[in-house]
N, C-alpha and C positions, 0 to 999 in steps of 0.2 A: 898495589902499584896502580897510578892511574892511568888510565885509557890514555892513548897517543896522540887522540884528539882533545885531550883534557883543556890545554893550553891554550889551544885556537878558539876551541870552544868558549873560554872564557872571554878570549879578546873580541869573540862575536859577541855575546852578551852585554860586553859593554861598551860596541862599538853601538846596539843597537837602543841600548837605554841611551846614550849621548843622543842621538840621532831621532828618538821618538822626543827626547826634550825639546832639540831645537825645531825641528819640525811641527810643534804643537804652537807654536809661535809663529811660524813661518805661511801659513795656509787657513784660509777664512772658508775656503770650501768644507762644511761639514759630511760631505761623502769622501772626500778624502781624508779628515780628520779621523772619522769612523772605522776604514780602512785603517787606518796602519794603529789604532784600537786593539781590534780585532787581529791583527798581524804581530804585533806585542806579547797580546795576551793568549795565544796558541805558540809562539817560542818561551814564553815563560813558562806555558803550561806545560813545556818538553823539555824543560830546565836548560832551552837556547841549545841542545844538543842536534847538529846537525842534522845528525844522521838518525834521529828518532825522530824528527821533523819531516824528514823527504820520506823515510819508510810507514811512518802514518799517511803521509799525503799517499803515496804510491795505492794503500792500501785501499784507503778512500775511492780512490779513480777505478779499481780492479773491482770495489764493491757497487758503485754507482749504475752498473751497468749498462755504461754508454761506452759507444766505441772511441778507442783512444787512439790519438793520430801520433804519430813523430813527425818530427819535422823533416823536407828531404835533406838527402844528403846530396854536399854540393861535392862538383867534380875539382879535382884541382888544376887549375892551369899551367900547364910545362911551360917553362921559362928556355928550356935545353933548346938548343936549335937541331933539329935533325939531318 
């Protein structure tokens, strides 16, 4: 049976092959060309599986030994009138 992200996962895949095509046409800058290269070819090399993507990265950041920030957390504005 496949994984439940099988499906989306695909649709990512090749939302992002469409998207590296057009984009290789679209941009004269070679640092950014190189980027999404390199962006490509690390979702490819994780068969574009989400979630084996963010848990390498994750891993990555925890191994780097640099301190890892979150972003803050905003407060939400009450709309209610008290």
């Amino acid at each position: 049976m496949p994984a439940p992200h099988s499906l989306y996962t695909g649709r990512i895949a090749r939302r992002l092959i469409a998207m590296a095509q057009i984009r290789e046409t679209e941009t004269t800058d070679e640092v950014i060309r190189e980027t999404r290269r390199i962006k490509a070819a690390l979702a490819e090399s994780r068969d574009f599986d989400i979630d084996r993507i963010l848990q390498d990265t994750k891993a990555k950041q925890q191994n780097s030994g640099r301190k890892i920030l979150s972003p803050p957390v905003s407060k939400e504005v009450s709309t209610e009138k008290e």
